[in-house]
VOGU-3710 file (C-alpha; in Angstrom, 3 decimals, decimal comma):
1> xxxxxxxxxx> -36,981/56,937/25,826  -37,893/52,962/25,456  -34,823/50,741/24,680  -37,328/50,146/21,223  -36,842/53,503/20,347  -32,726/53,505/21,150  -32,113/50,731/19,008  -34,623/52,082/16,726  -32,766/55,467/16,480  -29,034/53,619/15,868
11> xxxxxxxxxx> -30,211/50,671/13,809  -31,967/52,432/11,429  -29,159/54,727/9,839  -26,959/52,205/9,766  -29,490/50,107/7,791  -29,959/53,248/5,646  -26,046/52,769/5,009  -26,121/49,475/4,370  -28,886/50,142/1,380  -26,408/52,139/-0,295
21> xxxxxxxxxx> -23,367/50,825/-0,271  -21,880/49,892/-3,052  -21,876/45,822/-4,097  -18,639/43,734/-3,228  -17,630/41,509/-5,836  -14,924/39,222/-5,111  -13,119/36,637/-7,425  -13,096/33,138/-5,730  -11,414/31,476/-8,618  -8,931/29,060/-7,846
31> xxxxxxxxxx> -5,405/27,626/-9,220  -4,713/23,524/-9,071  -0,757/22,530/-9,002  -1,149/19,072/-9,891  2,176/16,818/-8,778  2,946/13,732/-10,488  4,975/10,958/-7,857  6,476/8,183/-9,620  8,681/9,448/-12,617  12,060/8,202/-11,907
41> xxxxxxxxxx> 13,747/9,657/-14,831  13,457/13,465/-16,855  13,218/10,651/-19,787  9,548/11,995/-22,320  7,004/13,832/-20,954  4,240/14,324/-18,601  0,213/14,751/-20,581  -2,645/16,343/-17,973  -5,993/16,507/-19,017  -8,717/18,377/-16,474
51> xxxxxxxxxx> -12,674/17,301/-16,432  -15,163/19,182/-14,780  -17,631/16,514/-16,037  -18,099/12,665/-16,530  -18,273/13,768/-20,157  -15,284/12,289/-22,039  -13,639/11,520/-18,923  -11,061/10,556/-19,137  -10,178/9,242/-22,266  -11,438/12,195/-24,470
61> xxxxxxxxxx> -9,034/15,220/-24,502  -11,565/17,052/-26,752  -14,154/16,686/-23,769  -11,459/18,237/-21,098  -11,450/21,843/-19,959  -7,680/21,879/-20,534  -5,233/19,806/-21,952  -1,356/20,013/-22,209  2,118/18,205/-22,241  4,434/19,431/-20,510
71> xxxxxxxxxx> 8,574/17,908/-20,597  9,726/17,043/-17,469  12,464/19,640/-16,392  11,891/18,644/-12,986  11,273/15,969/-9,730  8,611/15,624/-9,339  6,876/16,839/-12,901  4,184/19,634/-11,898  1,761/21,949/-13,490  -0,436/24,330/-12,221
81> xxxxxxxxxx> -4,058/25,005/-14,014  -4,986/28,540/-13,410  -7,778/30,616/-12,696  -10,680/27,683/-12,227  -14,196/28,497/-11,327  -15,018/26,767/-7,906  -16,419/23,538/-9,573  -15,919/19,351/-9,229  -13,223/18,453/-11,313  -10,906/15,303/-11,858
91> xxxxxxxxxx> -7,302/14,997/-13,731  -5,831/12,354/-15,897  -2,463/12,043/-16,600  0,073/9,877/-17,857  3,709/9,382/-18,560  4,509/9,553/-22,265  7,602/8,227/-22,621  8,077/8,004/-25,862  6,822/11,629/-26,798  3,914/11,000/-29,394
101> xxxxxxxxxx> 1,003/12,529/-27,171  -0,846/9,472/-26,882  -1,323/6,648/-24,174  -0,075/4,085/-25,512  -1,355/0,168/-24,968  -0,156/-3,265/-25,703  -2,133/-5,502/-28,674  -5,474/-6,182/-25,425  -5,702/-2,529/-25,532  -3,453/-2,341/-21,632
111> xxxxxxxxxx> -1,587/0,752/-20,920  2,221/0,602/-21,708  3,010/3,943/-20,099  2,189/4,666/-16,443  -0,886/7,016/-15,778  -2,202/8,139/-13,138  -5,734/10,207/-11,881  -6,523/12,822/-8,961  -8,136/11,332/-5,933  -5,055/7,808/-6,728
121> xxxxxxxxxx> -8,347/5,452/-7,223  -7,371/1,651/-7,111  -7,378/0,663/-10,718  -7,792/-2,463/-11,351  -9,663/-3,591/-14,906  -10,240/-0,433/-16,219  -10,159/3,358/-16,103  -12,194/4,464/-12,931  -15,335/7,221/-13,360  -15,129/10,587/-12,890
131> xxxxxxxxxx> -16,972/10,544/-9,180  -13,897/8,156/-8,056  -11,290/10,708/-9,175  -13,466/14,004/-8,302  -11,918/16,812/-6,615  -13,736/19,832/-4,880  -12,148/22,792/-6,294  -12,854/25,745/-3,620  -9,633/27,598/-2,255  -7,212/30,219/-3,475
141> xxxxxxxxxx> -4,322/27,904/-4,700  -4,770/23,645/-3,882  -2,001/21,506/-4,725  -2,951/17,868/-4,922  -0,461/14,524/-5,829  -1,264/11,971/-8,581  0,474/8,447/-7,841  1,288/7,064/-11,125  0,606/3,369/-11,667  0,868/0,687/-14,255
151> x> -0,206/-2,906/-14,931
//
């Protein structure tokens, strides 16, 4: 017998098996725990918003994927968003101290309240795009840190 014919005569069944088998799905979502450094008192609360897109970003809460206050009960503030499809996304945040769900700015239209954004771009005249603050998305559970800043 030919060493064709030997492989031939084991490769072939288990091809045969392979053919049949049943199809393997797996879930390869993911869950972000997003933790917020910089909040030096439990004092308001802490406002996430999650973009997997430029669009609205990051401004626009109606544009976000998900979009929540949460009080602070603890240091340092967290919150996880479950269950994300493997995707680019980037996070907003900021510290609302005074509870009214909004950022609020001085009478030029500059940020108050400290905020913050995944990736802890440099900002310097305005907010930064969504490419400076984009995170890859890919493993079972990713924890990442947003530095809060202010002006």
């Amino acid at each position: 017998m030919t060493s064709r014919s030997i492989i031939s005569s084991f490769l072939l069944p288990f091809l045969g098996v392979l053919s049949v088998s049943a199809p393997v799905y797996g879930k390869f979502n993911s869950n972000l725990t997003v933790e917020i450094d910089g909040v030096s008192d439990r004092r308001g609360q802490i406002c996430f918003s999650l973009f997997k897109s430029s669009r609205g970003f990051p401004d626009s809460g109606n544009d976000a994927v998900d979009k929540r206050c949460v009080k602070i009960t603890e240091t340092p503030p967290k919150i996880t968003f479950n269950d994300l499809p493997p995707n680019t996304y980037a996070v907003a945040v900021f510290w609302d101290n005074n509870s009214d769900g909004e950022l609020n700015r001085n009478f030029l239209g500059v940020p108050t309240e400290k905020f913050g954004f995944s990736s802890n771009p440099i900002v310097r005249t305005g907010p930064p795009k969504f490419s400076d603050s984009a995170i890859l998305i890919t493993g079972k559970n990713q924890v990442i840190s947003i530095k809060l800043q202010s002006f």
